[in-house]
N, C-alpha and C positions, 0 to 999 in steps of 0.2 A: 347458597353454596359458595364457599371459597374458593381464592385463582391464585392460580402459581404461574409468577410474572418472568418470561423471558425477553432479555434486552439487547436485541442485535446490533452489533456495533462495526467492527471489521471482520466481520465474518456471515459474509451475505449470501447464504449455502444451506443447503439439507445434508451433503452427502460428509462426512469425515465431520461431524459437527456433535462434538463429547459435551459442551457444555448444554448444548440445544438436549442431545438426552438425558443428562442428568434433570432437566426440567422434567422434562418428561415423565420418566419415574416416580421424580416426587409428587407430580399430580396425579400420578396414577396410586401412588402407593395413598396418598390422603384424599384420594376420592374427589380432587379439586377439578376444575377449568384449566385451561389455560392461555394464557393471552401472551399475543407475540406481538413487542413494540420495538419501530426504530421512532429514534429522537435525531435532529436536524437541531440543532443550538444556532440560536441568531448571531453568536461569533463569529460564525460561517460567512456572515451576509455585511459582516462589518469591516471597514478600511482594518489597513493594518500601522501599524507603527511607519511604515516605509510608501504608505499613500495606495496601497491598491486593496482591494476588496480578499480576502482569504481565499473562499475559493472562486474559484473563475468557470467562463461559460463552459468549457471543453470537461472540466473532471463534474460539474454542474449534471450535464446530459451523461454523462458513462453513469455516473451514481445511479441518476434518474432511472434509467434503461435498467441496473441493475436490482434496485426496489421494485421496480416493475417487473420482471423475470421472478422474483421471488413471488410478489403477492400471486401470479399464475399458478406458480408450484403447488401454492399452499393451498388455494383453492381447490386443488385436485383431494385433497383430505379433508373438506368443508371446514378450511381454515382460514385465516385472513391475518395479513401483517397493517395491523394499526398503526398511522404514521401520525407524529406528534412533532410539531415546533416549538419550542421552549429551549427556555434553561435544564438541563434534564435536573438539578436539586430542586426545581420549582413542580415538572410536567411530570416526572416519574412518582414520586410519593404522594404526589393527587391524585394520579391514575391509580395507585395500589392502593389508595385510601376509596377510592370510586367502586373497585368490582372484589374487593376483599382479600388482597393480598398481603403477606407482610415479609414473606421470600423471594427475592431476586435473583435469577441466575443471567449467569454475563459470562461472555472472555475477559482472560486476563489479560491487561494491557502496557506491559513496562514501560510506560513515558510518562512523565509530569502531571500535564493536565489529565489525559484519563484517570490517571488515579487518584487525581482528585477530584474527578466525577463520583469515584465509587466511595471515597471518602463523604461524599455532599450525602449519600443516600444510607450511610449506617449513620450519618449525625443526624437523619431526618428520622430514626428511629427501626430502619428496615434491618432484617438479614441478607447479605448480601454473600451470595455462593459465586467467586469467580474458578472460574478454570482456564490454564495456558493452554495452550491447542494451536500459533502458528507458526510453530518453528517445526523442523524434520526434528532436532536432538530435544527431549526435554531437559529442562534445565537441571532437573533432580538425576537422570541419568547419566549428565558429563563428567570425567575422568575428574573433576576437578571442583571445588568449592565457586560458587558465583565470584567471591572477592579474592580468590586465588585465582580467576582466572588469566591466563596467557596475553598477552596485552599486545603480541603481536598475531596476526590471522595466522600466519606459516605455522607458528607453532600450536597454535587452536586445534587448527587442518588435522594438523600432524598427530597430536593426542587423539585425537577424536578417531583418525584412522587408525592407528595403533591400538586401539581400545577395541575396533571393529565396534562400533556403535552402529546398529541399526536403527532406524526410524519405525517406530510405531505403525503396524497396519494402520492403514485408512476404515474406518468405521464407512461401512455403508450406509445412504439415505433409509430413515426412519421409513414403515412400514402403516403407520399412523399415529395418529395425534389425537389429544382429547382435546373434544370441542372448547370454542369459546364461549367467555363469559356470557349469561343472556343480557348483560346490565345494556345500556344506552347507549356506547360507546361513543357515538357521536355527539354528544355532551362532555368528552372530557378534554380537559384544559388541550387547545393548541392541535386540537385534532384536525387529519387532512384526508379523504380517501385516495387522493394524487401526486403522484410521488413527483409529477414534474412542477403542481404548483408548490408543493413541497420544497421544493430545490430551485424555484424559481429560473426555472432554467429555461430559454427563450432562444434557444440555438434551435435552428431550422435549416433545412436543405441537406444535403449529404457532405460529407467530409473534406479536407481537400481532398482533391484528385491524384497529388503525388504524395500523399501523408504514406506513411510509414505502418500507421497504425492506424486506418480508418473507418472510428468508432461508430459511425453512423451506417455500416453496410453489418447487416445480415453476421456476417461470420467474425466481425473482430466488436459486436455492439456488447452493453455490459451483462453480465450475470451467468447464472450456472451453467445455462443451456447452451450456451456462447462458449464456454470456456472449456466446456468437459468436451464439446464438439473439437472446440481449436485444438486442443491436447492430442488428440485421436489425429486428427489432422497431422502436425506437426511431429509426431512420431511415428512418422514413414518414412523410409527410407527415399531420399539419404540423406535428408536435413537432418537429425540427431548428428550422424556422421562427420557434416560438415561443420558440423557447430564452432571447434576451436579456429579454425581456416575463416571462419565468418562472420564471426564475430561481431569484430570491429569495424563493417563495412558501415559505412554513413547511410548506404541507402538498400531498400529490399525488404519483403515481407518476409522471404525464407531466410534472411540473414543470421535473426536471432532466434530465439524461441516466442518471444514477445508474449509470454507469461506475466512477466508485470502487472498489468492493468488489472488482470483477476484474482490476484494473489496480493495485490492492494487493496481489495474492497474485500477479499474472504470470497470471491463466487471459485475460486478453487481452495484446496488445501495443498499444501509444500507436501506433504504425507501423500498425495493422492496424485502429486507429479511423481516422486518418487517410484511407487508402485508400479505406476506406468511406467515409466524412466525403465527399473528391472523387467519387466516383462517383454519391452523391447530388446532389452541386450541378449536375454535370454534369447528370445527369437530371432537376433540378427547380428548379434556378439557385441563384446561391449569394444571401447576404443579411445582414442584422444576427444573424440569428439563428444560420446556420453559421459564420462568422467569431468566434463571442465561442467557441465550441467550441474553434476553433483559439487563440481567446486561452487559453482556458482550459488547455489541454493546455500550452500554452507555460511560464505560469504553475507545472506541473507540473515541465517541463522546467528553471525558472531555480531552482527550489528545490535541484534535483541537482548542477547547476552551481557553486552555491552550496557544496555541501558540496564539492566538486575546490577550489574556492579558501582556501575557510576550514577546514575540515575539525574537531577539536577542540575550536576556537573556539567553534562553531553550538551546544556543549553548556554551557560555563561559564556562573556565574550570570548574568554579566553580558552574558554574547553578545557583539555585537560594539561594546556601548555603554560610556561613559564613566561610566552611571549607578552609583549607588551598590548595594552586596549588596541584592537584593530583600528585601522583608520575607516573613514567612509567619504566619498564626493560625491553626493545626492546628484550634479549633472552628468557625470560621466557613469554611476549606476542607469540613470535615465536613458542616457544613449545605448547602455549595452541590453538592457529591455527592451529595446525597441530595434535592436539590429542596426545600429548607426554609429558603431565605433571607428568604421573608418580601416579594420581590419577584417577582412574577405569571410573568410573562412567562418570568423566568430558570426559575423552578421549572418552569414546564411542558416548558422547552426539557432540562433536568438530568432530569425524571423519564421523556420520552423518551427519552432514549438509556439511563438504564439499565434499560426496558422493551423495548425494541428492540435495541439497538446502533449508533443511525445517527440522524441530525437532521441537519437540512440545513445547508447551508454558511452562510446568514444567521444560524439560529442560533446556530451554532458560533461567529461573530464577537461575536451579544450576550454570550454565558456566559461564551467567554474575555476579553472586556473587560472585564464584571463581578466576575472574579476578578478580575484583575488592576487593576483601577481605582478598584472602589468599593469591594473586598473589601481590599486590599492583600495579596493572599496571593501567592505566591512561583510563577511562570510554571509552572516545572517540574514545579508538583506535578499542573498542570493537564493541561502535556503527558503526562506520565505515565497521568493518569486518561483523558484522551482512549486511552492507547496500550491500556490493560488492556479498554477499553469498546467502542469502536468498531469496526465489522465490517472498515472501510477501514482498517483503522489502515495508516500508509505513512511509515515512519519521517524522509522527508526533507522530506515534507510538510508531515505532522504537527512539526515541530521549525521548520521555515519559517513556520508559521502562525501559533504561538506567541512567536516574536521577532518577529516583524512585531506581534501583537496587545501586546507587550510594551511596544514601542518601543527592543525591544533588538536589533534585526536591522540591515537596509540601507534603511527606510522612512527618507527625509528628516522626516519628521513624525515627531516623539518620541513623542507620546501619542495613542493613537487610542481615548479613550474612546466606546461607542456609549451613547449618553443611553436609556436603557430606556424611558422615557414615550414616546420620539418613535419610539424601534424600536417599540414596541404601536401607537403610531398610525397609523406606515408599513403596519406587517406582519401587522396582528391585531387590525386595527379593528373588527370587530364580537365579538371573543374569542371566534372560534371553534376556535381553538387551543389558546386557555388552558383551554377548555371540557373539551375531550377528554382535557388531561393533567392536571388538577387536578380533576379529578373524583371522587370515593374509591368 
């Protein structure tokens, strides 16, 4: 019997999951198996250019937690998610060559290296079926061509709402699955049935105690059961409400939506906030407060966009600017990693996340500005430290964030220094912030 190979990647979910069913289909329409693999690449586990390990213990245990939520699911359909370590041009076309596959379906993934993941496995011989599925807009329904698109967000925004573009119903979780393969599975290249030794992740104990986002308790740990919970949770009045008004508060679990982390790994879909998003307004009116949600999500959305137009680019030093090769001072990056710049505010903001794995998005603006502004040290090394630290890490995001903080992206404004004296007196006027992470 042949198997029709599904390859989960950022989209670690049953429910709003188009490419997971088109697998489906096809192995039901060819009478196949089908077998559901994540791959874990030892790039993962390897230093980086800038001396730290890619990903770190914090986004290490949320992944972990989140494979783990899935293979539960799955079992409830007598199914199982096979977990492989490898190179996936090495792990995946031995696995498809091992239970009789030679169709792959996958998300589609606008960045660099992914796509030349799925480039490794049509030159290894395969078919290979991607589909987009994590943005609210699809790209084929915006007002606009990819390489015409608007190069500032305002006017993105703007078309987008002048168009009334709706997002795509969320697909509800499949109702069953066809069996897997009967082959050995446990014989094939890099196989793991644990997803923590999988991910080598060696983080124990509960989270910190004032984290923001503390991954290790019940209600904020990774995957879908977590995530479709928090959702439910957080759109009750009157945190939706408060949302524009709180934002940007440095500390608090109701502050933000704190959606990130699941809509990083796929355990939700942006389509399946949305949904919720209207059906609360409907039952409690909409306002400043739902409306910046939807800005926000957008804002998600124009960063992906972004990578379909420029592709490559969004990584060079330079981005998409005329400016000159960044500088870099490997000890003054060293000190701003570790919370020891000597300026209050940045340190407290640098020593939470690497106690936690997460600081709020105002943070994240002072730190990366400070690098980049007052430090003169080199964007990438930041994105980087952001990607190995943070529980959300979200590659298109994350690299969007940093050219915009850079002044090497599509921001008309070159330099967006944030002044640290005025962010503490904005964001942390009575240093109850600084209090809590510069504490020893």
């Amino acid at each position: 019997m042949r198997t029709t190979l599904f390859w989960f990647r950022n989209d670690l979910r049953l429910h709003d999951q188009r490419a997971l069913q088109q697998a489906i289909a096809h192995a039901q329409a060819h009478q196949q198996a089908l077998l559901l693999v994540y791959v874990h690449e030892p790039v993962q586990d390897a230093p980086t250019a800038w001396g730290f390990r890619r990903m770190g213990e914090h986004r290490r245990r949320f992944l972990a937690d989140t494979l783990q939520d899935l293979q539960k699911s799955l079992e409830a359909f007598g199914q199982r998610l096979v977990l492989l370590h490898g190179p996936v041009a090495d792990v995946l076309p031995a696995c498809a060559s091992h239970v009789g596959a030679d169709t792959v379906f996958c998300e589609d993934i606008a960045a660099p290296e992914e796509e030349a993941q799925v480039q490794t496995l049509i030159n290894a011989g395969l078919t290979v079926k991607t589909l987009w599925q994590s943005s609210l807009i699809e790209p084929d329904a915006l007002p606009f061509a990819a390489e015409d698109m608007p190069q500032v967000f305002t006017v993105f925004r703007q078309r987008i709402e002048s168009a009334r573009l709706q997002p795509l119903a969320p697909l509800p979780a499949p109702t069953q699955l066809p069996a897997p393969p009967d082959d050995h599975l446990n014989t094939l290249p890099g196989w793991t049935n644990n997803p923590f030794a999988l991910l080598q992740a060696h983080t124990e104990g509960d989270a910190h105690p004032r984290s923001n986002f503390p991954y290790t308790q019940a209600t904020c740990r990774g995957g879908e059961t977590s995530a479709l919970a928090h959702l439910q949770n957080y759109l009750t009045p009157p945190w939706p409400d408060r949302y524009k008004q709180t934002r940007n508060a440095l500390q608090g679990q109701h502050t933000s939506s704190h959606w990130s982390p699941w809509l990083a790994t796929g355990a939700v879909s942006a389509r399946r906030i949305w949904a919720d998003l209207q059906a609360y307004e409907q039952a409690h009116g909409s306002n400043d407060g739902t409306y910046w949600l939807w800005f926000e999500l957008l804002w998600r959305d124009n960063f992906r966009m972004l990578h379909l137009q420029h592709g490559p680019q969004l990584y060079a030093a330079r981005g998409l600017s005329n400016l000159p090769q960044p500088s870099h001072f490997p000890k003054d990056f060293a000190r701003w990693c570790s919370g020891q710049t000597g300026e209050p505010i940045v340190d407290a903001g640098m020593r939470e996340l690497a106690a936690t794995g997460f600081t709020s998005n105002r943070m994240r603006q002072i730190v990366a500005s400070f690098l980049v502004h007052d430090l003169s040290c080199d964007w990438r090394a930041g994105a980087a430290w952001f990607e190995s630290q943070l529980v959300d890490f979200d590659v298109q995001s994350n690299q969007g964030n940093w050219l915009y903080a850079s002044g090497r992206g599509t921001d008309p404004r070159v330099g967006r220094r944030f002044n640290p004296a005025k962010q503490t007196q904005d964001h942390d006027p009575q240093g109850r912030y600084r209090q809590v992470w510069l504490a020893r």
